[in-house]
N, C-alpha and C positions, 0 to 999 in steps of 0.2 A: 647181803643178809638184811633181814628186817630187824629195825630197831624196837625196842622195847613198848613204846606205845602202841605201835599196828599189831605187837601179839596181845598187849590186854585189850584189845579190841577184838581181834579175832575170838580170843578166848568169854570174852561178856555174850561175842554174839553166839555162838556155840553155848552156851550156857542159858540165856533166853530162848536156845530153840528147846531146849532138852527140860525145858520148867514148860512150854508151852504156850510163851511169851513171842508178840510177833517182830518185835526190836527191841533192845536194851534203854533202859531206862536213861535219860539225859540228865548231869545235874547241871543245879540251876547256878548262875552267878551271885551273889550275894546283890548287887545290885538290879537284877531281874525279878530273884524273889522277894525283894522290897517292893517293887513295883507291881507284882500279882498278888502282894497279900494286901498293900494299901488300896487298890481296885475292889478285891475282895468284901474287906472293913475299911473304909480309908479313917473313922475313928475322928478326932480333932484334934487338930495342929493349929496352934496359936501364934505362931511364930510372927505369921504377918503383922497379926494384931499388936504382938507386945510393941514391933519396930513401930506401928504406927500412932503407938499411945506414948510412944520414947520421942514421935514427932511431935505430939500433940494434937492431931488433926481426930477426934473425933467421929464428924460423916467416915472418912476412910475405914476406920477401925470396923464400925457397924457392919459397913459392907464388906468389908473384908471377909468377916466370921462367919458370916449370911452363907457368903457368894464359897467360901471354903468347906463349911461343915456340913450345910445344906444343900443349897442349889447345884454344885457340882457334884457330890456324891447322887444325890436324886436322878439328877441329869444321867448317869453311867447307869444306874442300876434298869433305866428305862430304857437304852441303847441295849443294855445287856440282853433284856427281853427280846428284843425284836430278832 
């Protein structure tokens, strides 16, 4: 006998065919869709920054916030394009 997961999957794929759909929709992991929605917006995260103003080191901090909020989000959105 089939256990209980292979029939909701039978039954999802059966049900995507009978909507029109050409496969059933995947969900995502909590940790996946963190990762598709900060690519998306990646937003700003300071984190680095605070630990390096908790060092003291100034240059680092600059670059940190630079190289995180800007030049790496820039950077994807141009990869993105291509």
């Amino acid at each position: 006998m089939e256990n209980t997961a292979q029939k909701i999957k039978k039954l999802e794929e059966v049900i995507c065919l009978l909507e029109g759909n050409q496969k059933p929709k995947k969900k995502l992991t909590l940790e996946a869709a963190k990762i598709r929605l900060k690519a998306r917006d990646p937003g700003f995260d300071i984190k680095e920054s605070i630990s390096y103003l908790n060092k003291g080191s100034k240059k680092e901090i600059l670059i940190s916030f630079l190289n995180e909020n800007y030049l790496t989000p820039y950077l994807i959105k141009l990869i993105n394009k291509l």
